[in-house]
N, C-alpha and C positions, 0 to 999 in steps of 0.2 A: 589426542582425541578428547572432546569433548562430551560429555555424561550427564544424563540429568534428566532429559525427558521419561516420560513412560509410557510415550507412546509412538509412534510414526511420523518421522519428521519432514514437512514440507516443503521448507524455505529458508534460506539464510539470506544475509545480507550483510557489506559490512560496514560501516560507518566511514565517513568521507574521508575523513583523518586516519582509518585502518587503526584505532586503537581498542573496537569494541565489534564485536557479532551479535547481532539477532537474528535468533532461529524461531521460527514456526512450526508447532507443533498440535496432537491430538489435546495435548492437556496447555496448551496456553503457547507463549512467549518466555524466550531466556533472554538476557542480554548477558554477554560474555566478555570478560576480557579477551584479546586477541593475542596478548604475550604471554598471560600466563592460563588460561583458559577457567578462572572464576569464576562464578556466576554473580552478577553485580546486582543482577535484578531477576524477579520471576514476575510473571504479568499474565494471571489469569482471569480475573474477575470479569473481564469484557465480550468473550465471545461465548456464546452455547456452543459452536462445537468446533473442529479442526481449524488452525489458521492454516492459509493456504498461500500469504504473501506477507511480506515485513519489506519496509526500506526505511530509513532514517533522515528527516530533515533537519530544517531549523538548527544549520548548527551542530545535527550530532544528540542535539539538545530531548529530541522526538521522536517518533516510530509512529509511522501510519501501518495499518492491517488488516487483512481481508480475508475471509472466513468462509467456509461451506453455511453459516448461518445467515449470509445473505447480506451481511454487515461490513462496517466501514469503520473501525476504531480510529480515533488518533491519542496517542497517550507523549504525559508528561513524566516519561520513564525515569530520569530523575529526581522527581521528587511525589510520584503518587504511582502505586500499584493496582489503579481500576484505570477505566479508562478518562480523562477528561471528557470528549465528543465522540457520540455515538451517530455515524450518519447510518440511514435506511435507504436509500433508494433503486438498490439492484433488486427483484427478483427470483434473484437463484445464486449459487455458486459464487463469489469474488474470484478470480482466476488471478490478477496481478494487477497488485499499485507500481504508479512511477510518481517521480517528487522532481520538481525542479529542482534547480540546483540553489536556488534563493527558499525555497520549502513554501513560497504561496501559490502553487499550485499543485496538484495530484490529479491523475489520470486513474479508472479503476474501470479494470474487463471482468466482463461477468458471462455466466453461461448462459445469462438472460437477453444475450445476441447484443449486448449493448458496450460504449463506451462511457461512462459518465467523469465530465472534467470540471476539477472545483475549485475554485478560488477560496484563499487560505489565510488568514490573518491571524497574529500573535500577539497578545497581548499579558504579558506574564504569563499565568497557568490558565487562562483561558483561550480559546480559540473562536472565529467569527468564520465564519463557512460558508458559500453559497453557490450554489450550480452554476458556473458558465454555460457546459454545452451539454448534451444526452447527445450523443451520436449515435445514430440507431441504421446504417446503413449493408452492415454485416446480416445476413442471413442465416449463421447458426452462432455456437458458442465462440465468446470471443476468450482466446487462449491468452493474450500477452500485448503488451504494450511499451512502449520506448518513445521518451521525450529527447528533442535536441534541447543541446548545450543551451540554447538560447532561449528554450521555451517557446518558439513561437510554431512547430511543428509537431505533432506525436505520429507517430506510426501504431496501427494493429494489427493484427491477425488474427485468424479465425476460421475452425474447422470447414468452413463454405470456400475451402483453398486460397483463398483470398490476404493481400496486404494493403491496405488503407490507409494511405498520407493523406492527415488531416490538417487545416491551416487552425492553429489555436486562438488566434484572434475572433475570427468570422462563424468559426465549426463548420466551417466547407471542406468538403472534399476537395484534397487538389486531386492527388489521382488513385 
């Protein structure tokens, strides 16, 4: 069992390589080891309030995260405990990020009925950001999201009963 937060915990996820967890929580972010369950990192400085999604790019190397603060972190969990980029563009709620499997793109649902998908560049500890699409074709809060292997589809969902395959290239709906 792992210990540490102090508050209500969110999300977990685990690093592509299964050698490390991040959990989301009321008071920030942990990163864990997964063999011996250490805390390798804590990461609070970046959200005002509960994180609500964690997943791991680039490698292992990063952690993007999405917040009832309406925010979009990406951190250089390795070697800096704030956040490097802070993106703004949801509204309301972050409900769940997904990352490609290469880490330049991220998917992020909000209760602000929206998809927003962002192309992602690395460059040492900084990062180059910039909206591909806002898919805004969902009617209430969008609960969740999932990219294929290949990046070139995401799927969402959203309490308006609804599943929505999107084409990543275009932002069309396929169905």
């Amino acid at each position: 069992m792992y210990e540490g937060h102090k508050g209500c915990v969110y999300t977990v996820a685990f690093s592509e390589d299964g050698t490390r967890i991040a959990s989301g929580a009321e008071d920030g972010i942990r990163v864990w080891s997964a063999s011996t369950g250490e805390t390798l990192r804590v990461l609070k400085a970046g959200h005002l309030d509960a994180v609500t999604t964690v997943s791991f790019l680039f490698a292992d190397t990063c952690i993007v995260s999405g917040s009832k603060d309406k925010a979009i972190c990406l951190w250089d969990w390795e070697k800096k405990e704030s956040p490097v980029k802070k993106l703004r563009e949801h509204n309301n709620i972050v409900n769940a990020v997904v990352c490609s499997r290469d880490g330049r793109m991220v998917a992020s649902a909000s209760d602000d009925n929206n998809v927003v998908v962002w192309g992602i560049t690395k460059g040492g500890s900084n990062f180059d950001v910039e909206i591909r699409h806002t898919l805004t074709e969902h009617n209430l809060d969008v609960n969740d999201v999932a990219m294929s292997g290949d990046a070139l589809t995401l799927a969402s969902c959203s309490d308006d009963k609804t599943v929505i395959v999107w084409d990543l290239v275009t932002g069309k709906r396929i169905h």
